[in-house]
C-alpha positions in Angstrom: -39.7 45.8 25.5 -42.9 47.6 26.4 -44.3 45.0 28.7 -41.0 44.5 30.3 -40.8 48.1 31.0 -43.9 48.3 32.2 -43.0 45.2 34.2 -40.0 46.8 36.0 -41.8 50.1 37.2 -44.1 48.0 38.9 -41.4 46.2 41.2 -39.7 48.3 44.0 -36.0 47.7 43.5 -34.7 46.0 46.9 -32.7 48.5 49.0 -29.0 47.8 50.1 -29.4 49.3 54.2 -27.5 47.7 57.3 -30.6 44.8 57.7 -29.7 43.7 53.8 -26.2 43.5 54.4 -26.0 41.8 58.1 -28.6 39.5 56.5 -26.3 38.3 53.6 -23.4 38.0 55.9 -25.5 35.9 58.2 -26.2 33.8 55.5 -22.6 33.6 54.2 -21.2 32.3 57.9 -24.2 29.9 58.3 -22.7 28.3 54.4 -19.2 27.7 55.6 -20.4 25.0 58.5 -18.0 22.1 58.4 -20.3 19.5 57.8 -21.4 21.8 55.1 -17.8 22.4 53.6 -17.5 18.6 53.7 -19.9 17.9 51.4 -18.6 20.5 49.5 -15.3 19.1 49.2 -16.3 15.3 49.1 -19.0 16.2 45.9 -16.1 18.3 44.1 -13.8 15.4 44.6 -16.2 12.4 43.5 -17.0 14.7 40.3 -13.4 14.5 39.3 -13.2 10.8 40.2 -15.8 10.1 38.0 -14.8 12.3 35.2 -11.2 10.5 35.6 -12.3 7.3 35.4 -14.3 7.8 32.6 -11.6 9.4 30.5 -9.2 6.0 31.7 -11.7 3.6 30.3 -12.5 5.3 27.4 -8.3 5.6 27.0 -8.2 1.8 27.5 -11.2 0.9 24.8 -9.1 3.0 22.3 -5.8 1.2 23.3 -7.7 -2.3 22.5 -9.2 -1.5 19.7 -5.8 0.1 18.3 -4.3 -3.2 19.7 -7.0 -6.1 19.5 -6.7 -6.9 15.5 -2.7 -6.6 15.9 -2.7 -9.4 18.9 -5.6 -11.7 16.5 -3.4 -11.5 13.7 -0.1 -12.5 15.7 -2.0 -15.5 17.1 -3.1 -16.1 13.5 0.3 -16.4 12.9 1.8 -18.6 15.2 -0.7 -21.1 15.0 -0.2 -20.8 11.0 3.9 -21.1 12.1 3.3 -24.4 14.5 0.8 -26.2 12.1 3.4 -25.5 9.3 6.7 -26.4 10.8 5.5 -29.0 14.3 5.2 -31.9 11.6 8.2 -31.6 10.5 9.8 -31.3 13.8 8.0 -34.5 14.9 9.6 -36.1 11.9 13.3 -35.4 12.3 12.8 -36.2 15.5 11.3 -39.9 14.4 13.8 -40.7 12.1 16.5 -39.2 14.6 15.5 -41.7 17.1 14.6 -44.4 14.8 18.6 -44.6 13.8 19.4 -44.4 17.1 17.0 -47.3 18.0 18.3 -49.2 14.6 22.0 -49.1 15.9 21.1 -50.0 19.3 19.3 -52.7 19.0 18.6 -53.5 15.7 15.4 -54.4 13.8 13.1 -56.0 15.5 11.5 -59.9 14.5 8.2 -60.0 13.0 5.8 -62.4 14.5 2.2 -63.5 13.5 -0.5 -60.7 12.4 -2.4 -59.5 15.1 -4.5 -56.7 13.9 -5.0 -54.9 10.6 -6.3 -51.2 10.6 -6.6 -48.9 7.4 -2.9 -47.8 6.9 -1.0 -50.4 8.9 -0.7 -54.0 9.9 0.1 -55.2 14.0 2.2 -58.0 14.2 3.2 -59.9 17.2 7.2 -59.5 19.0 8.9 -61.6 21.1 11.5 -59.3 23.0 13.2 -56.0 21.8 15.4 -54.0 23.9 14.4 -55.9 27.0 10.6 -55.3 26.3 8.7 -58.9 26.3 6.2 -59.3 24.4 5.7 -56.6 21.9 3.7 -55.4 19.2 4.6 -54.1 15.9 2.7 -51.6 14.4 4.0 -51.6 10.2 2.8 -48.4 8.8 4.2 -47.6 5.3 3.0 -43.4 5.0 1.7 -43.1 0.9 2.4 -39.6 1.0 3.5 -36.6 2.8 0.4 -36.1 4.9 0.2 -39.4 6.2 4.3 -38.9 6.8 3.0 -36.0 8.9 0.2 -37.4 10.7 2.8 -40.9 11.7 5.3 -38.3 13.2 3.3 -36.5 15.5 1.7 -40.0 16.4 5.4 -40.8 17.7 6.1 -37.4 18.7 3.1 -37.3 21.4 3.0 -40.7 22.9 6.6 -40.9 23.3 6.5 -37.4 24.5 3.8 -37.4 27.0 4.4 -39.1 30.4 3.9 -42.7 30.9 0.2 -43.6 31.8 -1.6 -47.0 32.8 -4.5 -46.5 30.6 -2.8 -44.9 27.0 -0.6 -47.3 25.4 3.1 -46.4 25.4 5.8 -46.7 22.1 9.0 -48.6 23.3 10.7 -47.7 20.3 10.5 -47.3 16.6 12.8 -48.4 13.7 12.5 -47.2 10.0 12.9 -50.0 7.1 14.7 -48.2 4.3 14.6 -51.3 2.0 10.8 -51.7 2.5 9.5 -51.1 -1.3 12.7 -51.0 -3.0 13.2 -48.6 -1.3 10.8 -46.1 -2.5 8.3 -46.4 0.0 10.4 -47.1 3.9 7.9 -48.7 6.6 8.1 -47.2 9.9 7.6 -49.9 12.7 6.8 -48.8 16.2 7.2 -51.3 19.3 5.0 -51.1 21.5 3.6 -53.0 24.6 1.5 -55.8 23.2 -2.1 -56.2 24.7 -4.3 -59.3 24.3 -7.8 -57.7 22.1 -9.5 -54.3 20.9 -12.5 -53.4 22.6 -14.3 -54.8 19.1 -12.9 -58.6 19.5 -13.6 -58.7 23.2 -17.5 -57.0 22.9 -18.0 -59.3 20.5 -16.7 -62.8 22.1 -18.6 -61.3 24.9 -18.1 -59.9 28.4 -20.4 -59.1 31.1 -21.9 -55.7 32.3 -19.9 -54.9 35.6 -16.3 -55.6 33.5 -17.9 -53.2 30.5 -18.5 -50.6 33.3 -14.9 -50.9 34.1 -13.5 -50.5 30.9 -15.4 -47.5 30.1 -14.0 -45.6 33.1 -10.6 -46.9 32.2 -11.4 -45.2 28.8 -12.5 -42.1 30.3 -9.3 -41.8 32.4 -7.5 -42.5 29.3 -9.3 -39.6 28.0 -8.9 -37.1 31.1 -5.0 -38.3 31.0 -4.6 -37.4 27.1 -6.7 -34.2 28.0 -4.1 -32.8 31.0 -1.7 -32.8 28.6 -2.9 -30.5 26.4 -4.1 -33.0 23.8 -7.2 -34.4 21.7 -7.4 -37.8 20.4 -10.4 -37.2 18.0 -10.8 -40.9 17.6 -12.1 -42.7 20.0 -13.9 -46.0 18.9 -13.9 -49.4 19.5 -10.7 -50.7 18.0 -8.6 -47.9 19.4 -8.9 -49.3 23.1 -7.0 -52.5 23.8 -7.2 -54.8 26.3 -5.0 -56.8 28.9 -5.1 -60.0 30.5 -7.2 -58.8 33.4 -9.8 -56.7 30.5 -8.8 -53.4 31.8 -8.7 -50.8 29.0 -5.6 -48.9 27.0 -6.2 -46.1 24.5 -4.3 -46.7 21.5 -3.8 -44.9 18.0 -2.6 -41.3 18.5 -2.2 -40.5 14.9 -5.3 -38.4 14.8 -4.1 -36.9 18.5 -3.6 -32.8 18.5 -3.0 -29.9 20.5 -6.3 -28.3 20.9 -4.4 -25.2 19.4 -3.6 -27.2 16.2 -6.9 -28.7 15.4 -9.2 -25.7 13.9 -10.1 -26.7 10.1 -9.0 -30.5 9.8 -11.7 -32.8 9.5 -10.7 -36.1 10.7 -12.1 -39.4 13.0 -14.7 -42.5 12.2 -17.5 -40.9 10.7 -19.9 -42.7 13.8 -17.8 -41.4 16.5 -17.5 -38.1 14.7 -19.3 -35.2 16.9 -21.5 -32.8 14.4 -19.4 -29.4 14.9 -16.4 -31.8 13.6 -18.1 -31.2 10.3 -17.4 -27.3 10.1 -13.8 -27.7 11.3 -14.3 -25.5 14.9 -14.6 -27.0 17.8 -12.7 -28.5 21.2 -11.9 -31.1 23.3 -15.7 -32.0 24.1 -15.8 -34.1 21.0 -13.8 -36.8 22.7 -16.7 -36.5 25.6 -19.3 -37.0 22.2 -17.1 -40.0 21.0 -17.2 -41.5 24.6 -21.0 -41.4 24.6 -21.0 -43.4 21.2 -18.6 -46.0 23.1 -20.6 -46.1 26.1 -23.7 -47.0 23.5 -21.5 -50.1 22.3 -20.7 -51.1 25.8 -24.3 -50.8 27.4 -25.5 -52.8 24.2 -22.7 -55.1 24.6 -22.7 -56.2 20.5 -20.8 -54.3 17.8 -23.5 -54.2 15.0 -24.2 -50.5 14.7 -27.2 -48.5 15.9 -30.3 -48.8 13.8 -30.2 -45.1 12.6 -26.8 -45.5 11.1 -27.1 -48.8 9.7 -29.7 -47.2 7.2 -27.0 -45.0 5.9 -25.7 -46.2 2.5 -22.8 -43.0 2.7 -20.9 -40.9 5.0 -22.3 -37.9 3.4 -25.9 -39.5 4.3 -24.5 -40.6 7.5 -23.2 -36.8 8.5 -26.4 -34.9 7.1 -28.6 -37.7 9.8 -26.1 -36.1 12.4 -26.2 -33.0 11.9 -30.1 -33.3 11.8 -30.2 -34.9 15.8 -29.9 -38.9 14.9 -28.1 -40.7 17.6 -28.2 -44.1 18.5 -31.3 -45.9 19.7 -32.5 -47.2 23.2 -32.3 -51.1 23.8 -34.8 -52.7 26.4 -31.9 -53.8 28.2 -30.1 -50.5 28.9 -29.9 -49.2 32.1 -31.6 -45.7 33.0 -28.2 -43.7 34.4 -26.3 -45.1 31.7 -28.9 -44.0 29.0 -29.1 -40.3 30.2 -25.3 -40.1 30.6 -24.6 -41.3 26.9 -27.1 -39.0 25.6 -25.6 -36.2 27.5 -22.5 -37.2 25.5 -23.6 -37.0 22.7 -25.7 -33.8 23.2 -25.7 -31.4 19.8 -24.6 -28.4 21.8 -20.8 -28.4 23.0 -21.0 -26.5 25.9 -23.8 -28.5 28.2 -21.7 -32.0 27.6 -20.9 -33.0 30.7 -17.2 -32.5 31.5 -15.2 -35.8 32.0 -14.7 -35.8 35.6 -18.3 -35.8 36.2 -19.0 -38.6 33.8 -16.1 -40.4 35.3 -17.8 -39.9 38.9 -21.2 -41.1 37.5 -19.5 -44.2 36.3 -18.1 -45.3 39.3 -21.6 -44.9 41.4 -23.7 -46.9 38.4 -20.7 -49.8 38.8 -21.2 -49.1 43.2 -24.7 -49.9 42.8 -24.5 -52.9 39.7 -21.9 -54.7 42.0 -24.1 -54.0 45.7 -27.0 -55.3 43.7 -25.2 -58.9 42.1 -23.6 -59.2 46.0 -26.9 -59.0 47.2 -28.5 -61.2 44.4 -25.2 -63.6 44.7 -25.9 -63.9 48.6 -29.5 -64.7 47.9 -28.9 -66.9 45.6 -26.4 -68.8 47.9 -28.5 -68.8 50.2 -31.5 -70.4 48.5 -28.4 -73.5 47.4 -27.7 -73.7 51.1 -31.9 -73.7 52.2 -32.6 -75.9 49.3 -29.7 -78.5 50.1 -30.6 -78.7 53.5 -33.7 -79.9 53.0 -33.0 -82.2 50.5 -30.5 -83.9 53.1 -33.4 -83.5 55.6 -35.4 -85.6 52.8 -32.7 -88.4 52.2 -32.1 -89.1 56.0 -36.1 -89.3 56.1 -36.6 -91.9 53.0 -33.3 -93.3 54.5 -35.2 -94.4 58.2 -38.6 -94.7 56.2 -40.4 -91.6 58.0 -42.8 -89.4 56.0 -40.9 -86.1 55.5 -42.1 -83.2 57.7 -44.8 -81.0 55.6 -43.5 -78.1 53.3 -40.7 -80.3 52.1 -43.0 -82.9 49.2 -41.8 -80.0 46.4 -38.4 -80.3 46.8 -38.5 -83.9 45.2 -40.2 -82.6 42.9 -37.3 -80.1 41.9 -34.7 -82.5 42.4 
């Protein structure tokens, strides 16, 4: 308090005369410019903005987080209410139009076997309901699951619009007396194809029509896919054939809403993509399944890859998945077709290459396979046409007893 005394009696205390005052006022004037006002204003209001704005977000992070574990636990809930009651929708809806198919036009003729799978047996149809030929698919469900699993088969693929490269049900019938009538057998008609991709690689087909059935698969796929669904098994004996070898997908009974899928564990453990292992994942593990086709079709033979042959279990078989194994490279394969099945089959989900892409890679590599065997075709006829020329030059020559002209002695020697 001393020093600040001592402090103040030093300073002369400014004095409030006419100068001071027109000073001050002169000052005040010069402040209220317009420019200067302006600013004023414009600061004031973006202070106010700002402090607004910041009390709306912080009202809408409250709102969500009030809100957020509400909305999670309804979706939890609906999916938990479609999983639960879909199947048995699907199945009134089977044995609905099953009766209605039974009354109409009775139960269709079995033929010869066609194709057995692991819960059903294909046989062969001549007509039913105006449909010539057919195929019947005999399925007899061993329990409740399975029950479950054949009704949303028929629910989807009778559901879905029809599509040239997904094989369509005509019909279905339910055999009540099948068992003794403990176990029924559903049949579903359906349009009957000549092979599965299996029969056909191995009796043998050559690269450009294996080109084309692998984009008729992935159209299949991108169809299936539009619609809101996953097939989750695509392998060889789930694509059929025709007369012409253009591709069908077949075998829905594995087929889901994306929504539907989280936690079931289900495919052909070679087609299987890892993440199908821990029950989360998406529709890219019909892109990973492609890739394993796309091995099969470049190899053109069925055995199976190296790396998976040397698997004595699934659970071994998995574990080599999970740890990076895929197929192995043949000498034969070609370079595009190499990098876009192992971009299938990538580990990682999300840098799989989305369908469209892979379906416009496929139609270049079949551009450039068929401009290369027109070109090698054109050659070649040519060569027949050059070569027969001058063995007719060499005939009329031995025919009037002249020496042929030179270059032309090697011919004979090829003919």
């Amino acid at each position: 308090m001393k020093q600040l005394i001592q402090s103040l009696l030093w300073k002369t205390p400014r004095r409030v005369d006419i100068d001071w005052k027109r000073k001050v006022a002169s000052d005040m004037l010069a402040s209220l410019g317009a420019t200067r006002l302006a600013r004023s204003i414009c600061a004031q209001f973006q202070d106010r903005l700002k402090s607004s704005h910041e009390q709306f977000t912080a009202s809408l992070r409250q709102l969500e987080s009030i809100h957020s574990g509400r909305l999670q636990r309804t979706e939890e809930h609906r999916i938990k209410v479609r999983k639960m009651y879909a199947p048995k929708i699907a199945r009134y809806a089977l044995e609905s139009t099953s009766l209605r198919d039974l009354v109409l036009f009775g139960v269709p003729k079995l033929g010869r076997e066609i194709g057995r799978g692991q819960y059903g047996v294909v046989y062969a149809c001549d007509s039913w309901c105006g449909f010539t030929p057919c195929a019947l698919k005999s399925v007899v469900p061993p329990d409740e699951r399975h029950w479950n699993d054949l009704a949303m088969e028929f629910y989807y693929t009778r559901s879905i619009a029809e599509h040239e490269r997904v094989v369509q049900i005509r019909g279905s019938v339910i055999d009540y007396s099948y068992g003794g009538g403990n176990t029924p057998a559903v049949l579903f008609i359906m349009e009957r194809l000549q092979r599965d991709l299996y029969s056909a690689i191995k009796a043998g087909l050559d690269f450009t029509t294996r080109l084309q059935i692998a984009l008729d698969v992935v159209q299949g796929i991108r169809f299936l896919h539009s619609q809101g669904l996953v097939h989750r098994d695509i392998k060889l004996k789930n694509v059929l054939l025709d007369k012409r070898n253009r591709a069908k997908i077949t075998d829905l009974g594995f087929c889901k809403p994306e929504a539907m899928m989280s936690g079931s564990i289900v495919g052909t453990p070679i087609h299987m993509a890892p993440e199908l292992l821990n029950g989360r994942y998406d529709n890219s593990v019909d892109v990973y399944a492609f890739g394993i086709l796309l091995w099969y079709l470049c190899a053109g033979q069925v055995k199976l890859p190296y790396m998976f042959e040397q698997c004595q279990t699934k659970d071994q078989l998995w574990n080599c998945v999970r740890k990076g194994a895929r197929p192995e490279r043949l000498p034969h394969f070609d370079e595009e077709c190499w990098n876009l099945m192992k971009e299938c089959w990538a580990t990682d989900p999300s840098i799989r290459p989305l369908l469209g892409n892979v379906e416009a890679r496929l139609v270049a590599i079949m551009e450039r396979c068929c401009s290369v065997s027109t070109a090698s075709g054109c050659q070649d006829s040519r060569r027949r046409s050059h070569s027969y020329r001058r063995r007719h030059t060499i005939r009329n020559y031995h025919s009037k007893n002249q020496k042929p002209p030179v270059g032309t002695q090697h011919v004979i020697l090829a003919t």
